[in-house]
C-alpha positions in Angstrom: 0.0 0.0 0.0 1.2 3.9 -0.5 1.9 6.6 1.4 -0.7 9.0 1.4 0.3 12.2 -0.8 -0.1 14.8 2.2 0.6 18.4 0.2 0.8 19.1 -3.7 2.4 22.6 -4.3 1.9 24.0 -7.6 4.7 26.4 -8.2 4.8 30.2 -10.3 4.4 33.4 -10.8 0.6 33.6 -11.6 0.7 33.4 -15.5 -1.9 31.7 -16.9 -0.2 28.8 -17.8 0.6 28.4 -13.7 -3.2 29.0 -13.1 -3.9 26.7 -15.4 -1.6 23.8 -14.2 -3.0 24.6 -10.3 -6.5 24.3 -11.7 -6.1 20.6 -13.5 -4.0 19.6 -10.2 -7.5 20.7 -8.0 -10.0 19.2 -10.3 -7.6 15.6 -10.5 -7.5 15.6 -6.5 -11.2 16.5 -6.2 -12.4 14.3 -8.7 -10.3 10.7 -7.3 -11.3 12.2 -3.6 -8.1 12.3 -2.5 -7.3 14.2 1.0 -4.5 16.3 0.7 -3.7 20.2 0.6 -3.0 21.6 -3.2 -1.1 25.3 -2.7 0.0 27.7 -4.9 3.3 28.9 -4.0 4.6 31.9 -6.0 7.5 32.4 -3.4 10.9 32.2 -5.3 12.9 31.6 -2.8 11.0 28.5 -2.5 11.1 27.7 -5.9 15.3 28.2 -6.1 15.6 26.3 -2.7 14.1 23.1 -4.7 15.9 24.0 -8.1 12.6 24.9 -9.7 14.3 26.2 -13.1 11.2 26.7 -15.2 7.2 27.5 -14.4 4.6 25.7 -14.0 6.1 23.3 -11.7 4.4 20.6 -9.2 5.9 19.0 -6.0 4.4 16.4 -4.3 5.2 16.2 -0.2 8.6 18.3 -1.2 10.0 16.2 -4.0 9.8 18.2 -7.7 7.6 15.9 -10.0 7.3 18.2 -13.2 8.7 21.3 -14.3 8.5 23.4 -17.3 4.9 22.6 -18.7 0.9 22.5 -18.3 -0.3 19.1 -17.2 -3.0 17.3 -18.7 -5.3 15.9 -15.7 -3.9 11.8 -17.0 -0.5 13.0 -16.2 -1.5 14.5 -13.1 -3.0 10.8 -12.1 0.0 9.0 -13.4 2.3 11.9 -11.0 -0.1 11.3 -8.2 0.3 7.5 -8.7 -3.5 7.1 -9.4 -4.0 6.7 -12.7 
């Protein structure tokens, strides 16, 4: 069995490709029921403390999973391990 995913953060600036990736990262948690918090962090000191080189950018519980581009929700599920 897994470790349940405690926090997603959904790194950038606010652009609306960051928007974007923060709203199919919401709808793919609400929609499998998961219970976890989804943030948007915009802080770059954050971002340069986890090498975040390039917005949008998704960690799950810490770890950088994707960098650089918009999800679509089935790579979202397949980051998330549920799909």
């Amino acid at each position: 069995m897994s470790t349940a995913i405690i926090k997603i953060e959904v790194f950038g600036p606010g652009c609306a490709r960051c928007q974007e990736t923060y709203r199919v990262v919401r709808h793919v948690v609400e929609l499998a029921g998961l219970s976890c918090e989804v943030v948007k962090v915009d802080d770059l000191k954050r971002m340069m403390a986890l090498g975040i080189m390039a917005t949008p950018a998704i960690a799950v519980d810490g770890a950088v999973v994707l960098s650089g581009r918009v999800p679509k929700a089935e790579d979202v599920r397949q980051l998330l391990g549920i799909g």
